[in-house]
C-alpha positions in Angstrom: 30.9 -10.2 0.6 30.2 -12.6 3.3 27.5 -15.1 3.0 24.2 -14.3 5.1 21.6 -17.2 5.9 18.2 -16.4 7.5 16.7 -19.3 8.2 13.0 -17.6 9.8 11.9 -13.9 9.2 8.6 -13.1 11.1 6.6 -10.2 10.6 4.0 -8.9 12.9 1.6 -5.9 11.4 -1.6 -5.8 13.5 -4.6 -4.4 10.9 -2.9 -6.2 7.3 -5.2 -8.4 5.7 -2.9 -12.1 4.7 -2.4 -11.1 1.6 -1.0 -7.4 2.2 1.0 -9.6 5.0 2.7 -11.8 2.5 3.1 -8.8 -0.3 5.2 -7.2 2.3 7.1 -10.2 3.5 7.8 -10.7 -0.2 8.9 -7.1 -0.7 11.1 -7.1 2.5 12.9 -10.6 1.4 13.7 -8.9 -2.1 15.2 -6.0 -0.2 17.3 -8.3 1.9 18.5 -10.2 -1.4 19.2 -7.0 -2.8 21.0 -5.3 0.2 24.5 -4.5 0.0 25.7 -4.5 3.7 27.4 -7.6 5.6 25.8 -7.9 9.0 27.6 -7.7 12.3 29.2 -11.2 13.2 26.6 -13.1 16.1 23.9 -11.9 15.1 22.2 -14.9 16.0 18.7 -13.4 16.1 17.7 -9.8 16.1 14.3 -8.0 17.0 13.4 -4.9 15.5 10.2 -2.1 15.9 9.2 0.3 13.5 6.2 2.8 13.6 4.4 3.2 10.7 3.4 7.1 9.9 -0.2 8.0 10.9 -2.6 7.6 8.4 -1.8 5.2 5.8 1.4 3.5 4.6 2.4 1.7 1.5 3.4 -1.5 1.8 6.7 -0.5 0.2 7.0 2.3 2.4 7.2 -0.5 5.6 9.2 -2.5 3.8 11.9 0.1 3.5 11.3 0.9 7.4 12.2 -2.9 8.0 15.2 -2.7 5.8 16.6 0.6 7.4 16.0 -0.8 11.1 18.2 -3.6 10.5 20.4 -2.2 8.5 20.7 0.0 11.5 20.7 -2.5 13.9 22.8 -5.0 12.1 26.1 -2.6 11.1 
């Protein structure tokens, strides 16, 4: 498997308190460690949306929206 290197992952979810912010970075690094796909060669830097569902999401339920929208972004 090819080596990836992410040097800066920002997240941006309007209404999380810091802490909820940093829970999900955490759980969306741990996903990326975890991940079993090789992303597409130049992909320098990639920006991706997701929608949360109305009414309240888990934290782990964004984190696998993030993970899916770059896997599908990314293969």
């Amino acid at each position: 498997m090819a080596r990836v290197e992410i040097e800066r992952l920002a997240l941006e979810v309007p209404g999380l308190a810091p802490a909820q912010g940093r829970r999900l970075a955490e759980m969306v690094a741990q996903r990326l460690a975890e991940a079993r796909w090789t992303p597409a060669r130049g992909a320098d830097h990639i920006d991706v949306a997701v929608t949360a569902p109305a009414g309240d999401a888990s934290l782990e339920h964004l984190a696998g929206l993030i993970i899916d929208e770059l896997r599908r972004r990314m293969t």
